[in-house]
N, CA and C atoms as a LAMMPS dump frame, in Angstrom:
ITEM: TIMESTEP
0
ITEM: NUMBER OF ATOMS
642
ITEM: BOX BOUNDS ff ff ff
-5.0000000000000000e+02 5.0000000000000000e+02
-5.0000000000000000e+02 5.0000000000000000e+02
-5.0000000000000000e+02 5.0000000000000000e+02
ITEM: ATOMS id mol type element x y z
1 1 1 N -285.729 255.169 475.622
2 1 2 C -284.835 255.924 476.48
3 1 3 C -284.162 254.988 477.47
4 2 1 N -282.74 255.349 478.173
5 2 2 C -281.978 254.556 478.738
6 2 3 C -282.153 255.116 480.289
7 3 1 N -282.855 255.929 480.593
8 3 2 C -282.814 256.68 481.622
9 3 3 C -281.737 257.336 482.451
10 4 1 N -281.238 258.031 481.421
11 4 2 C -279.943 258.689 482.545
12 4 3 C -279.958 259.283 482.727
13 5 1 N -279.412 259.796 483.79
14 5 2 C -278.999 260.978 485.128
15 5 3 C -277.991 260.845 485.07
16 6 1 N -277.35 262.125 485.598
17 6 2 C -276.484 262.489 485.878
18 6 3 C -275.722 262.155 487.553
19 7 1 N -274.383 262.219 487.49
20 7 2 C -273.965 261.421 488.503
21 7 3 C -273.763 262.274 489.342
22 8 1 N -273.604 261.821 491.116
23 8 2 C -274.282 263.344 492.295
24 8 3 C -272.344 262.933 492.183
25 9 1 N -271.747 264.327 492.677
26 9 2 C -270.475 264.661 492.923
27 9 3 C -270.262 264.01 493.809
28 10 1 N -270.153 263.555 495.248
29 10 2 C -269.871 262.649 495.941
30 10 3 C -270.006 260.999 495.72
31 11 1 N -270.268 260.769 494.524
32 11 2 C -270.677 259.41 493.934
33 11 3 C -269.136 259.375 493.687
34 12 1 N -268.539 258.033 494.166
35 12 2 C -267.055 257.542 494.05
36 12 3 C -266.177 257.361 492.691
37 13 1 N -265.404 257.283 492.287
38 13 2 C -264.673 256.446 491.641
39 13 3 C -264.662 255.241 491.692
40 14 1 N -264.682 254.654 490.615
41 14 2 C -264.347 253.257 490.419
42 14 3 C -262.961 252.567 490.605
43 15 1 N -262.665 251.66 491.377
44 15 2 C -261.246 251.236 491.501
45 15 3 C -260.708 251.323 489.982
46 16 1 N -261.191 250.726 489.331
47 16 2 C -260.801 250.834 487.737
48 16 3 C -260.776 251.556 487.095
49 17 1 N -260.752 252.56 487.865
50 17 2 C -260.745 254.15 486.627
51 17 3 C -259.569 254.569 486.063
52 18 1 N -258.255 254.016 486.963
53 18 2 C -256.661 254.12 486.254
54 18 3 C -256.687 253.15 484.871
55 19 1 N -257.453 251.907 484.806
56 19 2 C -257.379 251.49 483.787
57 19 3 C -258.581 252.108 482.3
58 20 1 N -259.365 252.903 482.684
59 20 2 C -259.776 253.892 482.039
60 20 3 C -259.014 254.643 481.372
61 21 1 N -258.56 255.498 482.401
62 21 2 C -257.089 256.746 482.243
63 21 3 C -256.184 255.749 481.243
64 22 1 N -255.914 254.909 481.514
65 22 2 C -254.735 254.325 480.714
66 22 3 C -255.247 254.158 479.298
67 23 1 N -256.459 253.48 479.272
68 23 2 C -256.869 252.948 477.872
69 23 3 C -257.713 254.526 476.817
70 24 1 N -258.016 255.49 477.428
71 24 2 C -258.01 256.723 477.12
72 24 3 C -256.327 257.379 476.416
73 25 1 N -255.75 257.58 477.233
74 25 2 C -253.925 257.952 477.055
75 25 3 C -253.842 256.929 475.579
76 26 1 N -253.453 255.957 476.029
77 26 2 C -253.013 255.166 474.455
78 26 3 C -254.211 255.372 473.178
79 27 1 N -255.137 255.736 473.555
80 27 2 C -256.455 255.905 471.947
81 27 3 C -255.428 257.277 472.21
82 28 1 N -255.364 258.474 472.675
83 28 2 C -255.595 259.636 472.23
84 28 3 C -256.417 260.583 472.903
85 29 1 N -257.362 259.648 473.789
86 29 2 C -258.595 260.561 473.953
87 29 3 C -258.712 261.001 475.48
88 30 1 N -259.725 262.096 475.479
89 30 2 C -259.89 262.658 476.903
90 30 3 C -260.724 262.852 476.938
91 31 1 N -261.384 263.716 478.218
92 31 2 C -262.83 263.33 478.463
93 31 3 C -263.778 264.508 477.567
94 32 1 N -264.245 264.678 477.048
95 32 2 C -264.77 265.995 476.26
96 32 3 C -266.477 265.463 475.77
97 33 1 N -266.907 266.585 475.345
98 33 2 C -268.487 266.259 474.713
99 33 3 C -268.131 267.057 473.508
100 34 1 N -268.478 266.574 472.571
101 34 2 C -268.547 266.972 470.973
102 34 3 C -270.121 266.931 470.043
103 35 1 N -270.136 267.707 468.647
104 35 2 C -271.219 267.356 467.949
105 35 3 C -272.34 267.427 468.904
106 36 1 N -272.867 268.179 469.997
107 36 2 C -274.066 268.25 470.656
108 36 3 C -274.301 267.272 471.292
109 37 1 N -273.442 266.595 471.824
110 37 2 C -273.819 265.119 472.765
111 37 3 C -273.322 263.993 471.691
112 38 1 N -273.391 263.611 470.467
113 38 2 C -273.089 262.968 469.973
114 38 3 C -271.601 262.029 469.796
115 39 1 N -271.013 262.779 470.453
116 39 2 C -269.823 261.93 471.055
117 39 3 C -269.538 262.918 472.311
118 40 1 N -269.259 261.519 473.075
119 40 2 C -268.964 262.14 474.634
120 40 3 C -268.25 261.08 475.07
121 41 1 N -266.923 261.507 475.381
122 41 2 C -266.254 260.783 476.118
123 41 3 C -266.314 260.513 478.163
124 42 1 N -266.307 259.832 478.431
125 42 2 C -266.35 259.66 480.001
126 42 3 C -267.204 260.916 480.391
127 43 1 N -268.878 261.069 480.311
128 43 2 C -269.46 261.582 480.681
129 43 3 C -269.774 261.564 481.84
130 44 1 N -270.433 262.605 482.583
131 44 2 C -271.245 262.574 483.87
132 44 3 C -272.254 261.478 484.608
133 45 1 N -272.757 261.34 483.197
134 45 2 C -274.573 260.769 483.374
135 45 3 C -274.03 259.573 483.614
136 46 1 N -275.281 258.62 484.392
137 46 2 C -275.219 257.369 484.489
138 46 3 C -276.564 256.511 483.949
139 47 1 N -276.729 255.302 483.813
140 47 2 C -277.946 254.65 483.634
141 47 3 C -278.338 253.425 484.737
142 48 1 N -279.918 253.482 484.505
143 48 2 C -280.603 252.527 485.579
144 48 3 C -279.721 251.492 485.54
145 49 1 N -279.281 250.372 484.949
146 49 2 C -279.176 249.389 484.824
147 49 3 C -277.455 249.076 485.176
148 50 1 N -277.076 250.219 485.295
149 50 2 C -275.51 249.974 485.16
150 50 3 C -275.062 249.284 486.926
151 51 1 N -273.812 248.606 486.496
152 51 2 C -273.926 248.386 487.172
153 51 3 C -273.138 248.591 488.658
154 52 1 N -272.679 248.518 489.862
155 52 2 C -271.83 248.858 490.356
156 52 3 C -270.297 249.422 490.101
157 53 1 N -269.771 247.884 489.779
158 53 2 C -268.447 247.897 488.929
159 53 3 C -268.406 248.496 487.415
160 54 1 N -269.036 249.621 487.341
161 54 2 C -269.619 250.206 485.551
162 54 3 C -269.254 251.472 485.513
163 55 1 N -268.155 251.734 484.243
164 55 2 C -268.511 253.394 484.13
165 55 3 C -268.582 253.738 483.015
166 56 1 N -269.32 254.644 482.571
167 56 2 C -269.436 254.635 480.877
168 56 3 C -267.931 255.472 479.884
169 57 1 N -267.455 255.109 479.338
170 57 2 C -266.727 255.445 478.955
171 57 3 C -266.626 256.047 477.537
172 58 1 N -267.918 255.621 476.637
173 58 2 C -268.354 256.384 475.412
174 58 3 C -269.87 256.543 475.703
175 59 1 N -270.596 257.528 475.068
176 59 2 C -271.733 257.88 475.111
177 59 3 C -271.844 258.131 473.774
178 60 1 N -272.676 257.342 473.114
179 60 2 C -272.289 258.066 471.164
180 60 3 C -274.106 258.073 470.673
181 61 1 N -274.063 259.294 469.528
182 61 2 C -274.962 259.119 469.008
183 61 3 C -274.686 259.185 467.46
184 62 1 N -276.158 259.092 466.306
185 62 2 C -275.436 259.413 465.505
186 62 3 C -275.381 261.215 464.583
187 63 1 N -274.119 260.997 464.256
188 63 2 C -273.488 262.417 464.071
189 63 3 C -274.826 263.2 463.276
190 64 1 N -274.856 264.432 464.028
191 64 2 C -275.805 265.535 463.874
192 64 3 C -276.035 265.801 462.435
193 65 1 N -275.268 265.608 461.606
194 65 2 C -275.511 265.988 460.043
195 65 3 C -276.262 264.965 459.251
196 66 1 N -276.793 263.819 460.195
197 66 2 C -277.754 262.858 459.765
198 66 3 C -279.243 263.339 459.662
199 67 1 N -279.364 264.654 460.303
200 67 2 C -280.69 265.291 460.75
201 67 3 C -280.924 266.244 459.841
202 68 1 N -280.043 266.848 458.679
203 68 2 C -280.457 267.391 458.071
204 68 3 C -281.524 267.416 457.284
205 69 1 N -281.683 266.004 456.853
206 69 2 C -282.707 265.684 455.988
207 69 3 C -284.096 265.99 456.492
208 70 1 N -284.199 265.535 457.629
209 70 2 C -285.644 265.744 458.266
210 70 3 C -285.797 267.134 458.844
211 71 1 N -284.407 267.597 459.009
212 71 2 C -285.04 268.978 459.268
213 71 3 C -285.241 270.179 457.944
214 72 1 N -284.999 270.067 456.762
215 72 2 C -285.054 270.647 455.4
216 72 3 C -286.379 270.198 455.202
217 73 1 N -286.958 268.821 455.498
218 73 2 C -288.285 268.673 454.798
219 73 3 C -289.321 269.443 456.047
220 74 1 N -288.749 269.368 457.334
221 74 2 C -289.634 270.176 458.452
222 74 3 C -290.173 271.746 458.07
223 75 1 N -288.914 272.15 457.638
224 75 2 C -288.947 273.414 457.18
225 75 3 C -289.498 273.791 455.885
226 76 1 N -289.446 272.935 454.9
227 76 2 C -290.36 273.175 453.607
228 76 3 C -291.806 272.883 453.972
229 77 1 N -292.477 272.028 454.859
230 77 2 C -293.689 271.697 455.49
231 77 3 C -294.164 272.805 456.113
232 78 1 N -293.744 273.284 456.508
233 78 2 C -293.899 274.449 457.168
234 78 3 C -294.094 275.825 456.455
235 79 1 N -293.371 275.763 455.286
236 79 2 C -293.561 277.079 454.523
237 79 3 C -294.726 276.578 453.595
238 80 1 N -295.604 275.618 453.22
239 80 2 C -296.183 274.689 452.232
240 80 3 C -297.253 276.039 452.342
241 81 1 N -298.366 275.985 453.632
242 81 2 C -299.11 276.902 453.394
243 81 3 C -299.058 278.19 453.147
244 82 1 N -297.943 278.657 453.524
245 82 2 C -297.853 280.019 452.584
246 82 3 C -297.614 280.554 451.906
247 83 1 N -296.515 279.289 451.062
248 83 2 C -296.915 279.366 449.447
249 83 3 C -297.654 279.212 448.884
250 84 1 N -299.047 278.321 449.073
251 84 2 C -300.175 278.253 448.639
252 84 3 C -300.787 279.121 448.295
253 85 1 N -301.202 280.206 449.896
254 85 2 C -301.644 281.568 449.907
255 85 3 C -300.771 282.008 448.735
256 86 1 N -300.008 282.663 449.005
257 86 2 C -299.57 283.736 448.086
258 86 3 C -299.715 283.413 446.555
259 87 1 N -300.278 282.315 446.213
260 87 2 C -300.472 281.486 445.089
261 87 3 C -301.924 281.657 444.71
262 88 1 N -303.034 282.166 445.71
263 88 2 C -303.863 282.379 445.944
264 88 3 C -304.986 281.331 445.369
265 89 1 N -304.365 279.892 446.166
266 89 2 C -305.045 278.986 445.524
267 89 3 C -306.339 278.573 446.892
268 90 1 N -306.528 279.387 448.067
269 90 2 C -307.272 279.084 449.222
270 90 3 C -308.256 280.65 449.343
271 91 1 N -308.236 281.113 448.289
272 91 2 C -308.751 282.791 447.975
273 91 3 C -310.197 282.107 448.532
274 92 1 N -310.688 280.6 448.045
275 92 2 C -312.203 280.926 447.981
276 92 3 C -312.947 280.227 449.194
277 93 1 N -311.51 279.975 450.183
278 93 2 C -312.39 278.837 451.375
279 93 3 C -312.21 279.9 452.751
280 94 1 N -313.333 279.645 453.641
281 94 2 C -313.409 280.295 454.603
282 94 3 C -312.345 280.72 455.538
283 95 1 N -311.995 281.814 456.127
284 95 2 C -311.019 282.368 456.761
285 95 3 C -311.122 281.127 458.15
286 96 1 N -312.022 281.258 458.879
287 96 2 C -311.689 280.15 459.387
288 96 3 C -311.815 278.713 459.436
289 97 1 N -312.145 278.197 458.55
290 97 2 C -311.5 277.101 457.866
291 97 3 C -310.087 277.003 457.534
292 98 1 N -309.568 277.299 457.457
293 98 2 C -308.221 277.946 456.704
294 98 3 C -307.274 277.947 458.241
295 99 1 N -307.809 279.006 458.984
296 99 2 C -306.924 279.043 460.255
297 99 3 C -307.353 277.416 461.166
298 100 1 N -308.539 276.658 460.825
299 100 2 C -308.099 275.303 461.672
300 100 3 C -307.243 274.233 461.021
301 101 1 N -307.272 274.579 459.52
302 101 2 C -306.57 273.317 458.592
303 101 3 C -304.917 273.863 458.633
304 102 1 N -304.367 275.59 458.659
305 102 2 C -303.173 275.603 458.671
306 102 3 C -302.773 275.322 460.51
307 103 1 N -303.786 275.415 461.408
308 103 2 C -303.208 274.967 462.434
309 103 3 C -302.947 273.494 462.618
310 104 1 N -303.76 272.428 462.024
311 104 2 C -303.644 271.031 462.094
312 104 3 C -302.359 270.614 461.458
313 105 1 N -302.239 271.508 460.275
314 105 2 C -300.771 270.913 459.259
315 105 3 C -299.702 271.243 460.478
316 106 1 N -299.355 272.361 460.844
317 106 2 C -298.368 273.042 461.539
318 106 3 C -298.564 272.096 462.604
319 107 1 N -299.337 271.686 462.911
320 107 2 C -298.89 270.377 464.213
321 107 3 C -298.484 269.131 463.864
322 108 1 N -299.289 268.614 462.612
323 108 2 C -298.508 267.666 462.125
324 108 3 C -297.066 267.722 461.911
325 109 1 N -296.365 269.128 461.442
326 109 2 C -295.026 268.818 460.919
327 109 3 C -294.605 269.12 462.281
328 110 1 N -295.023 269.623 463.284
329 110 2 C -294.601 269.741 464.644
330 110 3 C -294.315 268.414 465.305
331 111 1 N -295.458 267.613 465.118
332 111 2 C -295.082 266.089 465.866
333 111 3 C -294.233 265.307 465.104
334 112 1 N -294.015 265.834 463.726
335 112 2 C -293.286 265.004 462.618
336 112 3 C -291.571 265.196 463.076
337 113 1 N -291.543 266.669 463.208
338 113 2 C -290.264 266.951 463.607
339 113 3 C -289.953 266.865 465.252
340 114 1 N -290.639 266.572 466.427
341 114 2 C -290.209 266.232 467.513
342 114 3 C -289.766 264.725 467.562
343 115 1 N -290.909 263.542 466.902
344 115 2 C -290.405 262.322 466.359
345 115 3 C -289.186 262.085 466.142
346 116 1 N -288.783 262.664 465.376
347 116 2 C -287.225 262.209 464.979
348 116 3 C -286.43 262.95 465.524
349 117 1 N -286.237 263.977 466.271
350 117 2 C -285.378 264.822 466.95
351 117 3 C -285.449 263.352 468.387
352 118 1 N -286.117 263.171 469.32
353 118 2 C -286.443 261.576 469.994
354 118 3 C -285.642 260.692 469.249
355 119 1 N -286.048 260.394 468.051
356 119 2 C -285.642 258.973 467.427
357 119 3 C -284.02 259.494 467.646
358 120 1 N -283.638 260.184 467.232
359 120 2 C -281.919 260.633 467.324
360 120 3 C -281.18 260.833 468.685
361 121 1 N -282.021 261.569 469.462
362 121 2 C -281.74 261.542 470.75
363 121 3 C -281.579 260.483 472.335
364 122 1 N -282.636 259.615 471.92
365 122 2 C -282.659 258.422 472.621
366 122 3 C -282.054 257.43 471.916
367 123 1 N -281.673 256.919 470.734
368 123 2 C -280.603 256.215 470.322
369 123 3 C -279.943 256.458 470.389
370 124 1 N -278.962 255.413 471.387
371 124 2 C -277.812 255.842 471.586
372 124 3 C -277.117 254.966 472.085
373 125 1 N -275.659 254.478 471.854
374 125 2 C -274.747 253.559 471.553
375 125 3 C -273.557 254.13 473.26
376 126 1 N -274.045 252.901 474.371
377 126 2 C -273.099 253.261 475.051
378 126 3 C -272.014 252.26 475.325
379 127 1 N -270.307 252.573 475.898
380 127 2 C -269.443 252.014 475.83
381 127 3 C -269.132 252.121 477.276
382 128 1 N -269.259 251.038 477.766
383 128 2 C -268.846 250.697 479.453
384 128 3 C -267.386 250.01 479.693
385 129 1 N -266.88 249.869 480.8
386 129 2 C -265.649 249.304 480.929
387 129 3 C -265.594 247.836 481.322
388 130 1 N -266.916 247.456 481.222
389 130 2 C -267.768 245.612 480.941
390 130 3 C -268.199 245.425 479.768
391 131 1 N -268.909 246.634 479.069
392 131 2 C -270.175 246.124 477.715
393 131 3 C -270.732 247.1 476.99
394 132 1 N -270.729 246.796 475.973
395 132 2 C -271.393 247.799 474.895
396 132 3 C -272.859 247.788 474.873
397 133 1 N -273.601 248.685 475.329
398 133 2 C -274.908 248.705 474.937
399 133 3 C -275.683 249.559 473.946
400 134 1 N -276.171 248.914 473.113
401 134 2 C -277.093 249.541 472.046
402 134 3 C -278.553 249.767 472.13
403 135 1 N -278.7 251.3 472.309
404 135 2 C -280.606 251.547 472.416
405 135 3 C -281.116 252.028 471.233
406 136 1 N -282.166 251.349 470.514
407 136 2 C -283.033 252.027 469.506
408 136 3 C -284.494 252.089 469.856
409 137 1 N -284.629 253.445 469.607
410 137 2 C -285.581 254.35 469.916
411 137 3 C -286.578 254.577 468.614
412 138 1 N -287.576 254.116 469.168
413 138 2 C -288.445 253.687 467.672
414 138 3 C -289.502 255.156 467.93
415 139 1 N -290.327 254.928 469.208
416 139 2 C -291.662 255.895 469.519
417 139 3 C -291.451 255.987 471.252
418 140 1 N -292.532 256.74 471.298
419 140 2 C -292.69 256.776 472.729
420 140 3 C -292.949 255.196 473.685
421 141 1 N -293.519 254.827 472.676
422 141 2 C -294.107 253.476 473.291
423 141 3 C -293.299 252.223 473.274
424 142 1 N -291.674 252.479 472.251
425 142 2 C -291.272 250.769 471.638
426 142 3 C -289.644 251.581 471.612
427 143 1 N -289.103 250.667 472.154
428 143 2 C -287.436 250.854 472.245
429 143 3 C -287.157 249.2 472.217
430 144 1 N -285.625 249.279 471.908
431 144 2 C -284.876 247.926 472.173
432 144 3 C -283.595 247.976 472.769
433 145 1 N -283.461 247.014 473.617
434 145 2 C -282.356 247.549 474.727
435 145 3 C -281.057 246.272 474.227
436 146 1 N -280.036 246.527 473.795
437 146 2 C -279.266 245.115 473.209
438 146 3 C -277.903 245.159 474.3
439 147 1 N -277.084 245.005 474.919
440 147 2 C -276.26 244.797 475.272
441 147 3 C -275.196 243.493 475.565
442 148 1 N -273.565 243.202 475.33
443 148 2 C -272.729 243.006 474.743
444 148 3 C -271.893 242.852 475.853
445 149 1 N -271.227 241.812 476.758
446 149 2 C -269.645 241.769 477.355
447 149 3 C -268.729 241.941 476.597
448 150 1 N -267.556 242.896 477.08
449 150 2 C -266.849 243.157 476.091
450 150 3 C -265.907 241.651 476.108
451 151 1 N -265.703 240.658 476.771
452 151 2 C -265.296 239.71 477.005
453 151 3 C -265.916 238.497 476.166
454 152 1 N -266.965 238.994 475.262
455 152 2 C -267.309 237.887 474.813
456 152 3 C -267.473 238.112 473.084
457 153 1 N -266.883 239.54 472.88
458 153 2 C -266.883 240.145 471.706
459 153 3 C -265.758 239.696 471.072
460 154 1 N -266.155 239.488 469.046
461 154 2 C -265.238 239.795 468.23
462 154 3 C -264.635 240.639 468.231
463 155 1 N -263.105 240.697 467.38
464 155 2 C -263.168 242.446 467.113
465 155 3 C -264.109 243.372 466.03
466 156 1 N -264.647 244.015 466.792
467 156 2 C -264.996 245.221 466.116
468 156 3 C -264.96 245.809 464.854
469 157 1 N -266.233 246.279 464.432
470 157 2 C -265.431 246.661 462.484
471 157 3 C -266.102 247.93 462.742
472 158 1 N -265.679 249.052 461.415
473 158 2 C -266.245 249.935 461.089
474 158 3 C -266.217 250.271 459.589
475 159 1 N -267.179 251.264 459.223
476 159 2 C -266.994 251.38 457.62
477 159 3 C -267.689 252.136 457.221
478 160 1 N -267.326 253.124 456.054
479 160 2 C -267.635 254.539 455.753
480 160 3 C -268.354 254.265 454.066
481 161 1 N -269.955 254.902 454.178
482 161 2 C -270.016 254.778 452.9
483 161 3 C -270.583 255.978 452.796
484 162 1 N -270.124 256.453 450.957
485 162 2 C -270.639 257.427 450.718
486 162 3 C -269.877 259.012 450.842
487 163 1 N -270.139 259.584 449.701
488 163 2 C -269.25 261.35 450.462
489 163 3 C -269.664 261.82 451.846
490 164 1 N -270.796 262.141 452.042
491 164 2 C -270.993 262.723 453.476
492 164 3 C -269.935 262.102 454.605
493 165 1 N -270.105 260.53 454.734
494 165 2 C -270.085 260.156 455.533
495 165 3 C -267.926 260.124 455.524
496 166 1 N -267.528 260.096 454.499
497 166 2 C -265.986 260.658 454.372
498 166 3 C -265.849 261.811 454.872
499 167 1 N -266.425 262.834 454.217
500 167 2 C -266.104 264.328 454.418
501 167 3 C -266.607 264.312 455.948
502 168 1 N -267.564 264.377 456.748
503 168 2 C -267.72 264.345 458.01
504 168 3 C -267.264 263.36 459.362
505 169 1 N -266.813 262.319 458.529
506 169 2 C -265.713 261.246 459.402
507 169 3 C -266.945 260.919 460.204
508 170 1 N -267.898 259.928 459.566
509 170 2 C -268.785 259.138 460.387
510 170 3 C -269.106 257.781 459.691
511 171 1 N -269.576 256.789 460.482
512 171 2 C -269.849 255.725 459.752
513 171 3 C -270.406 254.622 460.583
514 172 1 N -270.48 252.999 460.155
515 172 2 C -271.132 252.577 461.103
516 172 3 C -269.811 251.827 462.094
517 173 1 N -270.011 251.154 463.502
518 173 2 C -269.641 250.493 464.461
519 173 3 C -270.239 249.009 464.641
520 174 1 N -270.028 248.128 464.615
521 174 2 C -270.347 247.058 464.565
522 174 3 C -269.544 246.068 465.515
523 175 1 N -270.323 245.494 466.329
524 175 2 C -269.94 244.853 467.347
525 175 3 C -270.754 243.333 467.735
526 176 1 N -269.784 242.334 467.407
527 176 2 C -270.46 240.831 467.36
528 176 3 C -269.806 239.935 468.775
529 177 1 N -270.82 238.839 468.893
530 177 2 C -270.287 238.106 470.114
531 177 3 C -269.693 237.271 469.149
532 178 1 N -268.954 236.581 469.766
533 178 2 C -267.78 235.269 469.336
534 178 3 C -269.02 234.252 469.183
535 179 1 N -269.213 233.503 468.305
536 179 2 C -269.603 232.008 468.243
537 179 3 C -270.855 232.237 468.385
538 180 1 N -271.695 233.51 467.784
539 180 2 C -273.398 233.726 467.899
540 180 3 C -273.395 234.442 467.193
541 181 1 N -274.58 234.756 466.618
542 181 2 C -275.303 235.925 466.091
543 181 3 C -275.645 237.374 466.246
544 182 1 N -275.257 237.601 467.734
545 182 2 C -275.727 238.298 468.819
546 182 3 C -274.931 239.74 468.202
547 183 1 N -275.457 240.896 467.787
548 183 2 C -274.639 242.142 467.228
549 183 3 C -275.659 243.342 467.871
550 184 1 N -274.463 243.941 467.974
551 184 2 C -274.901 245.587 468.435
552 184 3 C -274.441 246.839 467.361
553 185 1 N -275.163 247.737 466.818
554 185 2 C -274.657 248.461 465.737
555 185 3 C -275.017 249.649 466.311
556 186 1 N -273.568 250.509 465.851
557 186 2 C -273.956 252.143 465.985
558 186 3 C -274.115 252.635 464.723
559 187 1 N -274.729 253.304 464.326
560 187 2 C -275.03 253.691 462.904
561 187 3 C -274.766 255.198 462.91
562 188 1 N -273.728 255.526 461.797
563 188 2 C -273.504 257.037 461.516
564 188 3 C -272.504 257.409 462.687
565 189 1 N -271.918 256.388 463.112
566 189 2 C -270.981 256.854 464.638
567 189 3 C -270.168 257.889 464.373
568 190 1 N -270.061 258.957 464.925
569 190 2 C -268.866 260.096 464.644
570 190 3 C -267.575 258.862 464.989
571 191 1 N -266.308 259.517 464.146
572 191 2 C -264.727 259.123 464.345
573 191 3 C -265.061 257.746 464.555
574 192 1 N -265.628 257.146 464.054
575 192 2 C -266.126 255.333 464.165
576 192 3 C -264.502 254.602 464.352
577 193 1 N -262.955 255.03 463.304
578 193 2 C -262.194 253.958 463.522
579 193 3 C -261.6 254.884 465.255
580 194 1 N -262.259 255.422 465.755
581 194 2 C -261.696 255.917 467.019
582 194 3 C -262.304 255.027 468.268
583 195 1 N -263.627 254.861 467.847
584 195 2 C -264.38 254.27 468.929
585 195 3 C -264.239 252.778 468.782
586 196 1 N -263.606 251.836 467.424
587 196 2 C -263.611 250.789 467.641
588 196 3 C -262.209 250.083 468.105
589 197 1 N -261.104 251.544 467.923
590 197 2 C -260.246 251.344 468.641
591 197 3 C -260.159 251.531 470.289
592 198 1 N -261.135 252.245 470.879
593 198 2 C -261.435 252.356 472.472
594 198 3 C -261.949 250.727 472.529
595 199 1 N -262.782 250.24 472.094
596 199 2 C -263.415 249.026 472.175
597 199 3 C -262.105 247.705 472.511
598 200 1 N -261.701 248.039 471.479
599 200 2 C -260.385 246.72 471.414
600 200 3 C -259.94 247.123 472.355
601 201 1 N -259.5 247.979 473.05
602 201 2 C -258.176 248.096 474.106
603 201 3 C -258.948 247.78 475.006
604 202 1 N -260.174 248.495 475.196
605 202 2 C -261.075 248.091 476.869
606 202 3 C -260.821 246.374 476.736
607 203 1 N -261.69 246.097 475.524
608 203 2 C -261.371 244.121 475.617
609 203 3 C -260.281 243.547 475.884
610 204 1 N -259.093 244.357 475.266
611 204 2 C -257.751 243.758 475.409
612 204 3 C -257.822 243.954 477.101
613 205 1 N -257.435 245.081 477.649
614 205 2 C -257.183 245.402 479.13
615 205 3 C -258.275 244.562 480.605
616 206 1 N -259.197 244.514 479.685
617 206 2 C -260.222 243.875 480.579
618 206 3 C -259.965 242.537 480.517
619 207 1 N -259.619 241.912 479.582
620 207 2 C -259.408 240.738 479.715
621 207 3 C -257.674 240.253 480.449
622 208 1 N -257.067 241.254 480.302
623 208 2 C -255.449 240.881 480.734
624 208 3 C -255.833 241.109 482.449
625 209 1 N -256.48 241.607 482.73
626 209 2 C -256.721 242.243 484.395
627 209 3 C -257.614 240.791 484.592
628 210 1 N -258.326 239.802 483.91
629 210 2 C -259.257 239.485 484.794
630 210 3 C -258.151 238.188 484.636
631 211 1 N -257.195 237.494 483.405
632 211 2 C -256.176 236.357 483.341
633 211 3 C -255.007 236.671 484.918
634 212 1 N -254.818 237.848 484.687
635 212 2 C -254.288 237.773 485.977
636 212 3 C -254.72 238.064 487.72
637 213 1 N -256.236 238.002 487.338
638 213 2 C -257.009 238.041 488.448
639 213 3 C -257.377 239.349 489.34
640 214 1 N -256.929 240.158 488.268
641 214 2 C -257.578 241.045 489.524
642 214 3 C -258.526 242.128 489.389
C-alpha cells in the first residue's frame, strides 16, 4: 500500500497546476474517476512520500475485467460443497464434522478472494507532475515501491495483446530511464495509448519550464 489520503480542502494549489490544466486540455482529458478507481484522473488523495512541489495527476489501476477470473473461480469454490451434498457424496460423515470442514473451505475461498481483491487494489501505477511511481502489492507483508523522474525517462510504450485486452481498450504502460535498466510497468492499464500520451507531454512541458528556468 502507498498510503493515501485524501487531500483536506484548504490544502493549496500548486503553482503548477496551470501547467497541469494545460497538459490535460491538449491529451483530451479532465478530471474524472472511471472503471471503480481504476483510472482517475487528478484525484483528491495524496501519498506519504509525495512531495511538496507534487500533484498526482494519474492514479491507475489495472482495468476491473482482469478480476474476473478470480472472481468465477471464488464463486465456483464456494458452490463446491453444495454440489457435493446434493450429490450425496458426505451422506455418511458426521453433521458436525461437515459444518467445521464446510466452514474452513468457505474461509479459505474467503481469504483466497480478499487476497487478490488487495493484490488489485494496492497496485497501483501513479503519474505525478515530477515522476511515475509504480506499487506492487504482493501480501500484507511484501510490496515494492519503484519510482521514475519524468526527466530522466525514455519515451514511453504501450501494447495490447490479445481480444479482451482490444475489445476493452487495456494494455500494458511501460516506462524506462534513459541510459539504465531502471523500468516501471503498469500492467492491464485502462486507455494505455492515453496515459502514455499524458506522460510525454508532462516530460515534454516539464522539461521546457525547467530549460527556461522556471
Amino acid at each position: 500500500m502507498l498510503d493515501l489520503y485524501e487531500a483536506k480542502p484548504e490544502d493549496k494549489r500548486e503553482p503548477w497546476a496551470a501547467m497541469i490544466d494545460k497538459v490535460l486540455e491538449q491529451a483530451g482529458e479532465r478530471p474524472r474517476r472511471e472503471l471503480h478507481g481504476a483510472y482517475h484522473v487528478r484525484p483528491k488523495e495524496k501519498f506519504v512520500t509525495q512531495q511538496q512541489d507534487e500533484e498526482i495527476v494519474l492514479l491507475l489501476r489495472s482495468h476491473p475485467i482482469t478480476n474476473l477470473g478470480w472472481i468465477l473461480m471464488a464463486i465456483v469454490m464456494m458452490l463446491i460443497p453444495t454440489f457435493f451434498e446434493a450429490m450425496g457424496m458426505f451422506s455418511g460423515i458426521p453433521v458436525r464434522f461437515m459444518f467445521v470442514a464446510k466452514m474452513t473451505w468457505y474461509l479459505v475461498t474467503w481469504a483466497f478472494a480478499f487476497e487478490r481483491f488487495l493484490n488489485w487494489y494496492y497496485s497501483i501505477f501513479i503519474v505525478t507532475n515530477e515522476r511515475v511511481v509504480d506499487v506492487d502489492f504482493y501480501n500484507l507483508m511484501s510490496r515494492v515501491v519503484t519510482h521514475i523522474s519524468l526527466n530522466h525517462i525514455e519515451e514511453p510504450v504501450m501494447g495490447q495483446q490479445g481480444f479482451g485486452a482490444t475489445m476493452f481498450n487495456y494494455g500494458y504502460v511501460l516506462v524506462q530511464t534513459a541510459g539504465s535498466k531502471s523500468t516501471v510497468e503498469c500492467k492491464a492499464c485502462p486507455w494505455p495509448a492515453k496515459v502514455v500520451d499524458i506522460i510525454n507531454r508532462l516530460a515534454e512541458e516539464l522539461e521546457s519550464r525547467r530549460t527556461k528556468g522556471e
